[in-house]
Each structure stands twice: as C-alpha cells, then as structure tokens.
C-alpha positions as CSV (number, residue, x, y, z in Angstrom):
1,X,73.5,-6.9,159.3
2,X,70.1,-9.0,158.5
3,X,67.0,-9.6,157.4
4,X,64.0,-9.0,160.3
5,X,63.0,-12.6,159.1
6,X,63.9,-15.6,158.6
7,X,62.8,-17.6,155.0
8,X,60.1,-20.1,155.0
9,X,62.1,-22.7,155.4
10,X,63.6,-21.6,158.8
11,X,67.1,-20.2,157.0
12,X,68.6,-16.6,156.8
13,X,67.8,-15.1,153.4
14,X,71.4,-15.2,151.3
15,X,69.6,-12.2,148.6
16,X,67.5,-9.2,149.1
17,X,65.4,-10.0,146.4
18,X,62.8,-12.0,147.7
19,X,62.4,-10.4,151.1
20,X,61.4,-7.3,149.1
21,X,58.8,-9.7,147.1
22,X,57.6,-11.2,150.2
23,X,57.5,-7.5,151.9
24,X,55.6,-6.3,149.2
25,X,52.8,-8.7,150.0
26,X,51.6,-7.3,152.9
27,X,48.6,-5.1,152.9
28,X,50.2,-2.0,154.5
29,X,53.1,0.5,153.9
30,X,55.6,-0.9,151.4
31,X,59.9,-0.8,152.0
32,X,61.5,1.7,151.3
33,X,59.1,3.5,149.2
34,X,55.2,3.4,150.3
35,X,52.6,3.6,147.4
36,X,52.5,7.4,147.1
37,X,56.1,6.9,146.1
38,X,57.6,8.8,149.4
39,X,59.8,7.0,151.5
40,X,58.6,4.7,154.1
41,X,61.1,3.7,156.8
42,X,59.1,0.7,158.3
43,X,58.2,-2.2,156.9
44,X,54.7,-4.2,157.7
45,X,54.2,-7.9,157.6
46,X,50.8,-9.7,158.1
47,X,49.4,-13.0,157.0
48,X,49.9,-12.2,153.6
49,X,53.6,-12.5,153.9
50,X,53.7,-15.6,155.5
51,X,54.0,-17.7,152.4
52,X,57.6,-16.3,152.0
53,X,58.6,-15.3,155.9
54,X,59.0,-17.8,158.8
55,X,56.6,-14.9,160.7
56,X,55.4,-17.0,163.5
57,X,59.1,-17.6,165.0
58,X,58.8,-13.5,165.3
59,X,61.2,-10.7,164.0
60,X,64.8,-10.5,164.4
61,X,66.8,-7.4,164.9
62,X,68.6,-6.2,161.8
63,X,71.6,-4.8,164.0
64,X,72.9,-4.1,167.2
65,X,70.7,-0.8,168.8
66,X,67.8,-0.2,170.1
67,X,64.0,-0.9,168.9
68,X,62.2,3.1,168.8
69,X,59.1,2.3,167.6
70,X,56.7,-0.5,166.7
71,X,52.5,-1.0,166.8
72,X,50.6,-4.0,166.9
73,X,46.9,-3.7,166.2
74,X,44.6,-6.0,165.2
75,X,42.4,-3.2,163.4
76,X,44.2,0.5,162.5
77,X,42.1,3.6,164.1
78,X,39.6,4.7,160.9
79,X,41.3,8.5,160.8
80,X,38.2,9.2,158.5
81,X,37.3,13.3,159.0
82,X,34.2,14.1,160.5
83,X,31.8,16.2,158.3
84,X,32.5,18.0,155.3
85,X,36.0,18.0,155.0
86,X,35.8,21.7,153.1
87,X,35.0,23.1,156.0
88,X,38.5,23.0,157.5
89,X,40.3,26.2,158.3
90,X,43.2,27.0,156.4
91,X,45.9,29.1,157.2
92,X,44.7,31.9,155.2
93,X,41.1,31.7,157.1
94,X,43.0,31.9,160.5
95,X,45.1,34.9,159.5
96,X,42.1,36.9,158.7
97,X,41.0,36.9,162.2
C-alpha cells in the first residue's frame, strides 16, 4: 500500500500526515471527508498541491486493482439550475396528478 504521490523531493511519503496537509490544499473535494462533512472517496490535486506533491511525475496506484473512475477537466460543467429554482416539482406535486 501507498501514497498516489510521491513527496516534493521525489521520495515515498514515510507519514500520512502531510499528504493529508498537502491534499487539503487543493481547491476541490477534500479526503476522506468533503466540506459538508460527508464522505468523499476521491481525492483532487491541482496546482495548489504542488508545493508538497511531486505532481508532474503523475499519480501512482495505491495497490494492485483496477482504476474505475477518474476526470480530467480543465474547467468543471457550471451545474447552476436554470430559472427559479422553486419552481421544481416535488414528489408531492407529481403525486397529485
């Protein structure tokens, strides 16, 4: 078992201390708990972890298996709703019909 980065300095990280610190850098979702203090699976890693990651020499599996998942964008999708957001049906609305 590992880290999915190297440190800085190009060597396998001996704590788990400071690749939380250096996760929690990053702009995104946070490991393992995201900021609405629910679980969060992944992990995210931008520029903003670079200080403390060896980023540009790419991430390393943490174990034998498979990758199932991953997404590399340079900008996320704006998942803004469209209009007034009050007007959404709920369940109760669509039961009535």
């Amino acid at each position: 078992m590992g880290y999915p980065f190297k440190a800085k300095d190009g060597k396998p990280f001996a704590d788990a201390q400071p690749v939380y610190e250096g996760l929690a850098l990053a702009r995104g979702g946070h490991f393992p708990l995201g900021s609405n203090g629910h679980f969060h699976g992944g992990i995210h890693f931008d520029r903003a972890t670079a200080n403390v990651f060896a980023i540009d020499e790419g991430v390393q599996c943490l174990a034998d298996g498979e990758i199932v998942a991953y997404r590399l964008d340079k900008k996320y999708p704006d998942a803004t709703p469209a209009g007034d957001a009050s007007a959404v049906e709920s369940p109760k609305d669509k039961a009535a019909l």
